[in-house]
C-alpha positions as CSV (number, residue, x, y, z in Angstrom):
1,X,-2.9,41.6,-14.7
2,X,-3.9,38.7,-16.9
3,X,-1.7,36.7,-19.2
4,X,-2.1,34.1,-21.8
5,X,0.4,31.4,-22.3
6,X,1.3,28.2,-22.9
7,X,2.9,26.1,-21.2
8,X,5.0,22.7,-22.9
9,X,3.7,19.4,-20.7
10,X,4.7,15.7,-21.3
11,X,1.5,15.5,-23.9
12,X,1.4,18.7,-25.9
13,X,1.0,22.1,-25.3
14,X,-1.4,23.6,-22.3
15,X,-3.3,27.0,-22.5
16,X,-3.2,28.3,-19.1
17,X,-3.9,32.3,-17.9
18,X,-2.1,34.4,-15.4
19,X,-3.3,36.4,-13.0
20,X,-1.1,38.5,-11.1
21,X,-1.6,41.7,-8.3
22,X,-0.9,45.2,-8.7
23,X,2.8,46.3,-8.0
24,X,6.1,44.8,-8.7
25,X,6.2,41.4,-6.8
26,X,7.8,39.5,-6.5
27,X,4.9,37.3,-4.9
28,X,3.8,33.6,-3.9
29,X,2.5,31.3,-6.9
30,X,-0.7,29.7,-7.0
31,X,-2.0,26.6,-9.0
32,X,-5.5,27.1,-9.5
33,X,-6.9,23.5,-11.0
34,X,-10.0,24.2,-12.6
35,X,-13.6,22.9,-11.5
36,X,-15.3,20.5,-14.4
37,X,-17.1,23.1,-16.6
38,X,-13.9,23.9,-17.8
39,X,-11.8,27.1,-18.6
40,X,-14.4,30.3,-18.2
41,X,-15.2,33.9,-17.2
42,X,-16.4,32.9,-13.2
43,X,-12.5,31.3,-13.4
44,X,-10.9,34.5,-14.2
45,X,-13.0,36.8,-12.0
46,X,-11.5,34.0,-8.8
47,X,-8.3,33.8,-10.3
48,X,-7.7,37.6,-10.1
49,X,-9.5,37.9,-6.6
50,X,-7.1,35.5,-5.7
51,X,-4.2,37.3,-6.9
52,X,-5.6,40.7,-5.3
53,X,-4.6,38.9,-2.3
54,X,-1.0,38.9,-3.0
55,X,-0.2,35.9,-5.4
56,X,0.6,35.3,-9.1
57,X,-2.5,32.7,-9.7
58,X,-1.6,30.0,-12.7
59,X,-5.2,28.9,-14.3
60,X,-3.9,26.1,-16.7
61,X,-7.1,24.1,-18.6
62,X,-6.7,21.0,-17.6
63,X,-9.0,19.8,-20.6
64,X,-5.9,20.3,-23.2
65,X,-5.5,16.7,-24.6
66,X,-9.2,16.8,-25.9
67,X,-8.2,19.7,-28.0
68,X,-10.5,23.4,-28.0
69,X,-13.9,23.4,-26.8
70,X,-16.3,26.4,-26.6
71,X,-16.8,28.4,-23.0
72,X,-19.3,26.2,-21.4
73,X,-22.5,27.9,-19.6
74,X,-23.2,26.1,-16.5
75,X,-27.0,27.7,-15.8
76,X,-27.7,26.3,-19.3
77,X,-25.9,22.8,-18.8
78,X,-26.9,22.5,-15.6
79,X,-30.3,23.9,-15.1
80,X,-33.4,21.9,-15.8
81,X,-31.8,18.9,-13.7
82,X,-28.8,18.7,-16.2
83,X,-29.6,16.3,-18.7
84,X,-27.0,17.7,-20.8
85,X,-24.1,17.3,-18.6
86,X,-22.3,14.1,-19.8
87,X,-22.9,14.6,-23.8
88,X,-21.3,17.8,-23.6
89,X,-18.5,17.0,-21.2
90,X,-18.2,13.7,-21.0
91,X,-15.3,13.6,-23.7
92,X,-13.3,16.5,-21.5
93,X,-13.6,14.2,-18.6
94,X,-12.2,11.6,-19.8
95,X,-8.8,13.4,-21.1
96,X,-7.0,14.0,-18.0
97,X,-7.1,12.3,-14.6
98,X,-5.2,12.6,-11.3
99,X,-2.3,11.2,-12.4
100,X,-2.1,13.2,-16.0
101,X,-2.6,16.4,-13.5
102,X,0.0,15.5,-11.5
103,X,2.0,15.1,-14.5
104,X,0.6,18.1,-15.7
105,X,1.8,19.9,-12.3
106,X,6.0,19.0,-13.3
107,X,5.4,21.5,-16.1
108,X,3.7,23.8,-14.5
109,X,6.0,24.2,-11.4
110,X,8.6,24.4,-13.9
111,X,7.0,27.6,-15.5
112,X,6.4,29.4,-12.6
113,X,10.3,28.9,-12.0
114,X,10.9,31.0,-14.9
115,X,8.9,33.7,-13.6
116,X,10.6,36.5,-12.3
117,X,7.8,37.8,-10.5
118,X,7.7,34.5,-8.4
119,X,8.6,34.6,-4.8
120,X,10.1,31.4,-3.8
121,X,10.0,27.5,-4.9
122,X,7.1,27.0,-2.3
123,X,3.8,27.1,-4.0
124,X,0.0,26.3,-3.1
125,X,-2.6,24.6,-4.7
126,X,-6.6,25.3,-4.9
127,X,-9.2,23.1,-7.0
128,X,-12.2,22.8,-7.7
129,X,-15.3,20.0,-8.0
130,X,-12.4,17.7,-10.5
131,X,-9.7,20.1,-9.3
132,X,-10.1,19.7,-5.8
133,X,-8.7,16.1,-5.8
134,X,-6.3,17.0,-8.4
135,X,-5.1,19.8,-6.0
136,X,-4.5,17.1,-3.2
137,X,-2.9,14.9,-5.5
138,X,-0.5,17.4,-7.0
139,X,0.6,17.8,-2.7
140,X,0.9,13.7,-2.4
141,X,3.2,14.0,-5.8
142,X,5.4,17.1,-5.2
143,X,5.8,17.3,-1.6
144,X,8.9,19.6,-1.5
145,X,7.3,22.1,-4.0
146,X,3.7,22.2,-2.3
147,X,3.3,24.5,0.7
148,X,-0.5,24.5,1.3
149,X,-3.3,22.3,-1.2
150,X,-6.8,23.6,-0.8
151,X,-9.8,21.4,-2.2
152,X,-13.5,23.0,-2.4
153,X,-16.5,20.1,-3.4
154,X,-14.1,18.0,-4.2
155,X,-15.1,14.3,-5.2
156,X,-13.5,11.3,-4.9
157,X,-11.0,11.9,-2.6
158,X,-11.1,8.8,-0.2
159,X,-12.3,6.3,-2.7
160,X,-11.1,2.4,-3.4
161,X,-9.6,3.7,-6.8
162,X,-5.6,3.8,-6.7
163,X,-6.0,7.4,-7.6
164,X,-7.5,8.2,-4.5
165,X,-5.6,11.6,-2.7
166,X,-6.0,10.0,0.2
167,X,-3.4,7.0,-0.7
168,X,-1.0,10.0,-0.9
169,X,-1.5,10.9,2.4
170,X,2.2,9.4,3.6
171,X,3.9,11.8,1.3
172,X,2.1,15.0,1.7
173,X,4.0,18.0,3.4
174,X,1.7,20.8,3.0
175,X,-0.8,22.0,4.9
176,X,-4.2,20.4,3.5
177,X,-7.9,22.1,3.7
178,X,-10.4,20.0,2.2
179,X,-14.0,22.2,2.6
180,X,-17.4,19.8,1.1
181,X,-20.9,20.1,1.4
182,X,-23.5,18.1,3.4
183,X,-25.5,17.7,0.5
184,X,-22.6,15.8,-2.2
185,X,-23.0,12.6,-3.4
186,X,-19.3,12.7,-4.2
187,X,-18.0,13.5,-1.0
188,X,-20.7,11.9,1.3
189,X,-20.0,11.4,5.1
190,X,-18.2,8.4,5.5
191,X,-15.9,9.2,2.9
192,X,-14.5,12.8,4.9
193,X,-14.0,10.3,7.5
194,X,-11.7,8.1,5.7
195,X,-10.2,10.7,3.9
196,X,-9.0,12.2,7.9
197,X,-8.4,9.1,9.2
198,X,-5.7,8.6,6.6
199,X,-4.7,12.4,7.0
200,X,-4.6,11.8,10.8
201,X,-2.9,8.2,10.7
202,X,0.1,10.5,8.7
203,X,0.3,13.3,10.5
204,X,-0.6,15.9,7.9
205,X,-1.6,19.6,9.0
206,X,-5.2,19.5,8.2
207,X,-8.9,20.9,8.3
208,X,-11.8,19.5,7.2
209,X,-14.7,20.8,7.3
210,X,-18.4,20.5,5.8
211,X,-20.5,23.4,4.9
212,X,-24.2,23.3,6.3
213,X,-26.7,23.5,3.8
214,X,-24.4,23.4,0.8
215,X,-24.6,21.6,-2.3
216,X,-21.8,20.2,-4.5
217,X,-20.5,23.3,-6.7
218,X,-21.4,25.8,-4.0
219,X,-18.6,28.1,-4.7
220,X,-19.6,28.9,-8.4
221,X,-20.9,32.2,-9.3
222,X,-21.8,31.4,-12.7
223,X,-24.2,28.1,-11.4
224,X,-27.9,28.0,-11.3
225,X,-29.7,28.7,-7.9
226,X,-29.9,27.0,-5.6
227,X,-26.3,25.6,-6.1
228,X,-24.2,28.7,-6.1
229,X,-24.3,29.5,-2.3
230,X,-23.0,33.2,-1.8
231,X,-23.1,33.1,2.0
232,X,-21.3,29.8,2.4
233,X,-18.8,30.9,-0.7
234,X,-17.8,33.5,1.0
């Protein structure tokens, strides 16, 4: 029930993992954009809960262009006040943006297609932390493929910067669900209410909402306390 491939995109070759239900399908597809401590063990053990639900989940590592890197550990990265954050990731940051993810997406979609255990051209999206807004922004670039686009402590998603999602907002078809937490930096206040005020001024299908008590990264097993929130995960 989990695959490794890898799938051809405009700028070299992707690694990306499968995850797929019990059974014979055929099922929906997910894209599953990864949070910013890159391709890991926490990542599998969502991807296949999200596939016990009844999809085939596509985990591609969005970090590609910057070539291998070892499984990060976020409690050690992290911890301590994470001093260690931006000279260990910085370079994988800087490889891929919004728009290289939405270019990334083409290939993607375009894998899944082959898949015969693929239900349907409709697909949804889910990211995480960097993948949340490249979630949205795969829905504002492929509006007839994207059914649903889900983004958890996502940052940056009503900023001034062109690649804002919310600047996509005219063009998105899918139902949107953008979930943050009160205590982000990235994703403070004022910026959910932009970010619906362009989703409302468009008429998307939406829900916003902000988790009480939360920090940014709240989802993540595999993150030190008192980051990783179980009850508000769940």
């Amino acid at each position: 029930m989990h695959e490794q491939v890898t799938i051809e995109t405009a700028d070299g070759k992707c690694p990306a993992h499968v995850f797929t239900p019990a059974g014979e399908g055929p099922w929906p597809a997910v894209i599953f954009f990864m949070d910013g401590l890159g391709i890991r063990q926490t990542l599998f053990d969502m991807g296949q809960r999200m596939a016990d639900g009844g999809y085939v989940v596509l985990l591609p590592d969005m970090f590609y262009r910057a070539g291998p890197y070892p499984p990060m550990n976020p409690k050690e990265i992290l911890g301590g006040g994470g001093g260690g954050f931006r000279e260990k990731m910085g370079h994988l940051f800087t490889s891929v943006d919004n728009r290289k993810a939405s270019e990334d997406t083409a290939a993607f979609l375009a894998y899944l297609d082959t898949r015969s255990d693929v239900k349907g051209k409709k697909v949804g999206t889910t990211g995480y932390c960097m993948g949340g807004a490249m979630s949205l922004w795969a829905a504002g670039t492929h509006p007839d493929r994207i059914a649903a686009s889900a983004s958890y402590h996502g940052g940056n998603l009503a900023s001034d910067s062109e690649l804002s999602p919310h600047n996509l907002a005219s063009k998105m078809k899918a139902r949107i669900y953008v979930a943050g937490a009160d205590k982000d930096d990235s994703y403070p206040l004022e910026m959910e209410a932009r970010l619906i005020a362009a989703l409302n001024d468009d008429g998307v299908d939406h829900v916003c909402e902000i988790y009480p008590g939360a920090l940014h990264g709240w989802t993540m097993k595999d993150f030190p306390e008192p980051i990783y929130n179980e009850a508000a995960a769940e």
